[in-house]
C-alpha positions in Angstrom: 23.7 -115.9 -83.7 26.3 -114.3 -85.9 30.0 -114.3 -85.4 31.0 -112.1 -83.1 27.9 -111.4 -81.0 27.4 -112.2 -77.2 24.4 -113.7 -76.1 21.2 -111.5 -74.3 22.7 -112.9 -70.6 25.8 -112.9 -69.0 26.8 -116.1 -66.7 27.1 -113.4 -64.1 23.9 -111.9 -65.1 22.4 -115.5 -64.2 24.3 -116.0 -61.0 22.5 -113.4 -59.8 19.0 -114.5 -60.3 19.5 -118.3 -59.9 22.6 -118.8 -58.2 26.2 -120.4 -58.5 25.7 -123.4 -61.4 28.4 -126.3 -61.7 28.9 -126.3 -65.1 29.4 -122.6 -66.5 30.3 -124.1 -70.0 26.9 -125.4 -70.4 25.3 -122.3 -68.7 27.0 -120.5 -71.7 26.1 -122.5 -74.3 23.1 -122.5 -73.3 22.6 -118.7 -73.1 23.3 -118.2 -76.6 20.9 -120.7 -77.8 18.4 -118.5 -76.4 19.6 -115.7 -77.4 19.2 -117.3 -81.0 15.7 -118.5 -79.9 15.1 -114.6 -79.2 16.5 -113.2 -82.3 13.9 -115.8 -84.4 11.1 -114.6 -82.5 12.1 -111.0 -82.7 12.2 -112.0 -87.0 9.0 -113.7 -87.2 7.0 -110.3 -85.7 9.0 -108.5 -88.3 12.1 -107.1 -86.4 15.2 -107.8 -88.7 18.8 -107.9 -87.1 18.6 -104.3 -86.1 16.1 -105.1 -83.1 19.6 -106.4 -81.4 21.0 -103.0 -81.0 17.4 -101.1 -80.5 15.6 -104.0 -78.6 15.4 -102.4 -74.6 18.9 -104.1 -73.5 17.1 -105.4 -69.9 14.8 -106.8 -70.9 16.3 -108.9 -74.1 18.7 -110.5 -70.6 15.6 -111.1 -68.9 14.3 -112.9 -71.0 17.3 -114.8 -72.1 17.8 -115.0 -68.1 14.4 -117.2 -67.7 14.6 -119.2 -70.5 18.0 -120.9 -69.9 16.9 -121.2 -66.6 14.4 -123.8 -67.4 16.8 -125.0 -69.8 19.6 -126.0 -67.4 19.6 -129.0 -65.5 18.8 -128.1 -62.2 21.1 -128.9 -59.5 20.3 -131.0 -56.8 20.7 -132.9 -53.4 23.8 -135.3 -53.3 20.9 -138.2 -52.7 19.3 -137.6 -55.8 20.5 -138.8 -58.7 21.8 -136.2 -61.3 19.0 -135.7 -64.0 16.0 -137.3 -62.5 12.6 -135.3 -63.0 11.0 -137.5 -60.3 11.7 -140.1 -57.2 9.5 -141.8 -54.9 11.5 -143.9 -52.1 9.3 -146.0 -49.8 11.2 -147.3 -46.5 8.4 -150.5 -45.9 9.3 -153.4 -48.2 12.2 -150.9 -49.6 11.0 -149.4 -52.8 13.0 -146.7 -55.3 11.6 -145.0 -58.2 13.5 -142.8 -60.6 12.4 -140.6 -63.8 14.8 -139.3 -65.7 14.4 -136.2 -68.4 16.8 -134.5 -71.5 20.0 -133.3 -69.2 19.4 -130.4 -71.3 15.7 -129.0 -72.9 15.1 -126.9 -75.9 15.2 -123.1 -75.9 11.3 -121.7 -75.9 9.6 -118.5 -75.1 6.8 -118.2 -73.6 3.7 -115.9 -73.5 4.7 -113.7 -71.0 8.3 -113.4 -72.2 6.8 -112.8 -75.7 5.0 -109.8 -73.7 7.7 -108.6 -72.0 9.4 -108.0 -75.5 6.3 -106.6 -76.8 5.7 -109.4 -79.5 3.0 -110.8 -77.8 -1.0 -110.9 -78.3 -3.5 -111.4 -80.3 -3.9 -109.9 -84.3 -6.9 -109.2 -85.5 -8.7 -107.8 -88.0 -12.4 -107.1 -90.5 -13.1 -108.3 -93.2 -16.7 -107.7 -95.1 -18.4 -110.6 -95.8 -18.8 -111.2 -99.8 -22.4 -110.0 -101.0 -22.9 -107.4 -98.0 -23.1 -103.8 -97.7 -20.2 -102.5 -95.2 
């Protein structure tokens, strides 16, 4: 992102969808790493730095919405422990298993917020085979 700019999402704009979040700090960081994530796409299909002020405003936070979403740690129960992806607890013959994953993922978009910019699908083309009539 360049100096100055805001990212796609407010914190507010992701309260909304997702709820309150404990740490707004790394909400916000990580709200303009998508929005950077978003701005490469939008470069790699062709759109240059002017796609941030002609890019459909909604659906640039929507996007950036989602993304950090799955981004974020996810808050949870005080009995869990903070950062686990999975626990198993057995009460017979006490047993406690915990996974833990990153505290905080990398930025990607996926297929249906690549369609919901309208950089999404398939390219193709035709081409004549060498030594055929066309």
């Amino acid at each position: 992102m360049e100096v100055g700019q805001v990212a796609y999402a407010s914190i507010d704009d992701y309260r909304i969808r997702y709820g309150e979040v404990s740490d707004v700090g790394m909400l916000q960081e990580c709200l303009e790493d998508c929005s950077v994530v978003i701005d490469a796409e939008l470069r790699r299909h062709g759109f240059g730095h002017s796609a941030r002020s002609e890019w459909p405003t909604d659906a640039m936070m929507r996007v950036c919405r989602s993304m950090a979403h799955r981004v974020m740690p996810q808050e949870s129960s005080p009995d869990i422990p903070v950062g686990a992806t999975q626990m198993s607890v057995t009460a017979g013959s006490y047993t406690q298993s915990v996974m833990f994953g990153q505290t905080y993922g990398t930025p990607r978009m996926n297929d249906d917020e690549r369609r919901m910019l309208g950089i999404a699908g398939a390219r193709i083309g035709f081409g004549a085979l060498a030594g055929t009539d066309a």
